[in-house]
N, C-alpha and C positions, 0 to 999 in steps of 0.2 A: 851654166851652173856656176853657182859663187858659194865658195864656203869660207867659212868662218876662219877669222887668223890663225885662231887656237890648233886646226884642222891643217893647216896648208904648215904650221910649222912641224906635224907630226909626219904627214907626207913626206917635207921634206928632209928630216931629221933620216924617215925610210929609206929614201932616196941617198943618203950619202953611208949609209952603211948596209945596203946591198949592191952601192954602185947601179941603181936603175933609173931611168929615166920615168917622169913626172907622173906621166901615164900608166905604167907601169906598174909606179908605187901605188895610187891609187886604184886602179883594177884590184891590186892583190888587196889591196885593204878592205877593200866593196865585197870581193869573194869571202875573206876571211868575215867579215860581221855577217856575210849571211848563212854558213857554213854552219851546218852542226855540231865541228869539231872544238869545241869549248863544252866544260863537262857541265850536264845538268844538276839541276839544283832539285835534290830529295823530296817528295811531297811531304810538309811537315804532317807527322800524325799524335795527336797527343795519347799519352799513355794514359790509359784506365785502369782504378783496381775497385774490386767489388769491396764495400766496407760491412760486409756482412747481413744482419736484417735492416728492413725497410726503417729510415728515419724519420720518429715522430716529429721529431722538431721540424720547424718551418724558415729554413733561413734565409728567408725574402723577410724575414718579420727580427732580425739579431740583434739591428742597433734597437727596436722599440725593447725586446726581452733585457738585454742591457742598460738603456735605463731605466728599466722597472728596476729593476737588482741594486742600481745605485742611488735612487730613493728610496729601495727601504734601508738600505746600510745609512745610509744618512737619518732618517728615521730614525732608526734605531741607535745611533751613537747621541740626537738630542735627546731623546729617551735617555740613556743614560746620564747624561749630564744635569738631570735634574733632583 
């Protein structure tokens, strides 16, 4: 087995402040990551609210509905200007 420098400095880093030898330190460490004792992580669920009656509007369609809306104010403002 070869591990990684990053790995063998954390080992041994275990190894000098629990006083254990090499073995040891990694046994506990191998147990510890496989160990269910680290708290699990929530299933996210997202929150729903009912907005009332069923919506007409279609908003897979909002950027087209929005630029209708800003050609006719555009429209409508050279319309004025004349």
């Amino acid at each position: 087995m070869t591990l990684d420098p990053d790995v063998e400095r954390l080992i041994r880093a275990a190894m000098r402040e629990r006083g254990t030898s090499f073995k040891e330190a990694l046994n506990q460490a191998v147990r510890d990551g496989f160990s269910n004792t680290r708290p699990r992580r929530r299933k996210f669920v997202q929150k729903t609210y009912d907005m009332g009656a069923p919506q007409l509007f279609r908003w897979d369609k909002a950027l087209t509905v929005a630029e209708a809306m800003e050609d006719e104010e555009l429209l409508r403002r050279m319309a004025q200007r004349k």
